[in-house]
C-alpha positions as CSV (number, residue, x, y, z in Angstrom):
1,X,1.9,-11.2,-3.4
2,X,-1.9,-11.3,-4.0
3,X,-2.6,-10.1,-0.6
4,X,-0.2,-6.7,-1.2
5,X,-2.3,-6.1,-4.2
6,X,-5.7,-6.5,-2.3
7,X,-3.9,-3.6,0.2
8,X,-2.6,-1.2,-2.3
9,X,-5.8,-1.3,-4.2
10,X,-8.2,-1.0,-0.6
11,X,-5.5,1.9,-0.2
12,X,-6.3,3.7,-3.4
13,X,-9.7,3.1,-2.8
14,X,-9.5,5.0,0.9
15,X,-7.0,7.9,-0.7
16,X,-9.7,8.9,-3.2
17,X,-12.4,8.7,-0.6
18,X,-10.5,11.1,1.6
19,X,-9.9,13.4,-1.2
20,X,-13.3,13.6,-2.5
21,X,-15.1,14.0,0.6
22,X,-13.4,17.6,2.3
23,X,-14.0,16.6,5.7
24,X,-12.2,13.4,5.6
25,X,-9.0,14.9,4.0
26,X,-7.1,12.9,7.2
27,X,-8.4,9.6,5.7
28,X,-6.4,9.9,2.3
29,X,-3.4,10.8,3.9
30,X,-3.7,8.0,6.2
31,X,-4.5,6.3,2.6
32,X,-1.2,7.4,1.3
33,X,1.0,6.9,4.3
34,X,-0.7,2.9,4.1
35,X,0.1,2.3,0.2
36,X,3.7,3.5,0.6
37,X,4.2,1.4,3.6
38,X,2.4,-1.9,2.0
39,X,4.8,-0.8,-1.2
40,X,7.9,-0.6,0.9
41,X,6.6,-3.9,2.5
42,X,5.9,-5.7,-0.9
43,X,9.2,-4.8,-2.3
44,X,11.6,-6.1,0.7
45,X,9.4,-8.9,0.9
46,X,10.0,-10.1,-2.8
47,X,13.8,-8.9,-2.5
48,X,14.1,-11.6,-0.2
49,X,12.5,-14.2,-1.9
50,X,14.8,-13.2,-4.8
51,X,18.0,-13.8,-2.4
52,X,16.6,-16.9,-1.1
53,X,16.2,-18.6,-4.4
54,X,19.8,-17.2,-5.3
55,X,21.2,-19.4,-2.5
Protein backbone atom coordinates (compact mmCIF):
# COMPACT_ATOMS: atom_id res chain seq x y z
CA UNK A 1 0.00 0.00 0.00
CA UNK A 2 2.92 2.30 0.77
CA UNK A 3 4.27 1.94 -2.64
CA UNK A 4 0.67 3.09 -4.35
CA UNK A 5 1.00 6.18 -2.25
CA UNK A 6 4.73 6.96 -3.29
CA UNK A 7 2.94 6.69 -7.08
CA UNK A 8 -0.12 8.75 -6.66
CA UNK A 9 1.86 11.33 -4.90
CA UNK A 10 5.07 11.23 -7.80
CA UNK A 11 1.80 11.52 -10.06
CA UNK A 12 0.43 14.66 -8.47
CA UNK A 13 3.70 15.91 -8.36
CA UNK A 14 4.15 15.38 -12.51
CA UNK A 15 0.34 16.66 -13.14
CA UNK A 16 1.10 20.06 -11.58
CA UNK A 17 4.42 20.21 -13.42
CA UNK A 18 2.74 19.74 -16.65
CA UNK A 19 0.15 22.28 -15.89
CA UNK A 20 2.38 24.93 -14.72
CA UNK A 21 4.86 24.76 -17.38
CA UNK A 22 2.62 25.45 -20.95
CA UNK A 23 4.89 23.46 -23.06
CA UNK A 24 4.64 20.39 -21.14
CA UNK A 25 0.85 20.28 -21.01
CA UNK A 26 1.31 16.36 -22.46
CA UNK A 27 3.26 15.61 -19.20
CA UNK A 28 0.14 16.20 -16.81
CA UNK A 29 -2.09 14.40 -18.79
CA UNK A 30 0.23 11.61 -18.87
CA UNK A 31 0.22 12.60 -15.02
CA UNK A 32 -3.51 12.06 -14.81
CA UNK A 33 -3.88 9.14 -17.01
CA UNK A 34 -0.90 7.41 -14.35
CA UNK A 35 -2.85 8.41 -10.97
CA UNK A 36 -6.13 6.93 -12.21
CA UNK A 37 -4.50 3.84 -13.33
CA UNK A 38 -2.20 3.46 -9.97
CA UNK A 39 -5.88 4.31 -8.26
CA UNK A 40 -7.74 1.65 -10.22
CA UNK A 41 -4.65 -0.53 -9.48
CA UNK A 42 -4.64 0.26 -5.62
CA UNK A 43 -8.24 -0.42 -5.23
CA UNK A 44 -8.50 -4.04 -7.00
CA UNK A 45 -5.50 -4.78 -5.29
CA UNK A 46 -6.90 -4.23 -1.64
CA UNK A 47 -10.38 -5.67 -2.93
CA UNK A 48 -8.58 -8.74 -3.08
CA UNK A 49 -6.81 -8.78 -0.02
CA UNK A 50 -10.22 -8.10 1.47
CA UNK A 51 -11.71 -11.36 -0.29
CA UNK A 52 -8.78 -13.37 0.70
CA UNK A 53 -9.01 -12.71 4.30
CA UNK A 54 -12.85 -13.36 4.01
CA UNK A 55 -12.01 -16.96 2.99
Amino acid sequence: MKTVIVLLTLWVILAIVGFALKGLLWLAIIGIVLFVGTLIFGAIRRAGRKAGRAN
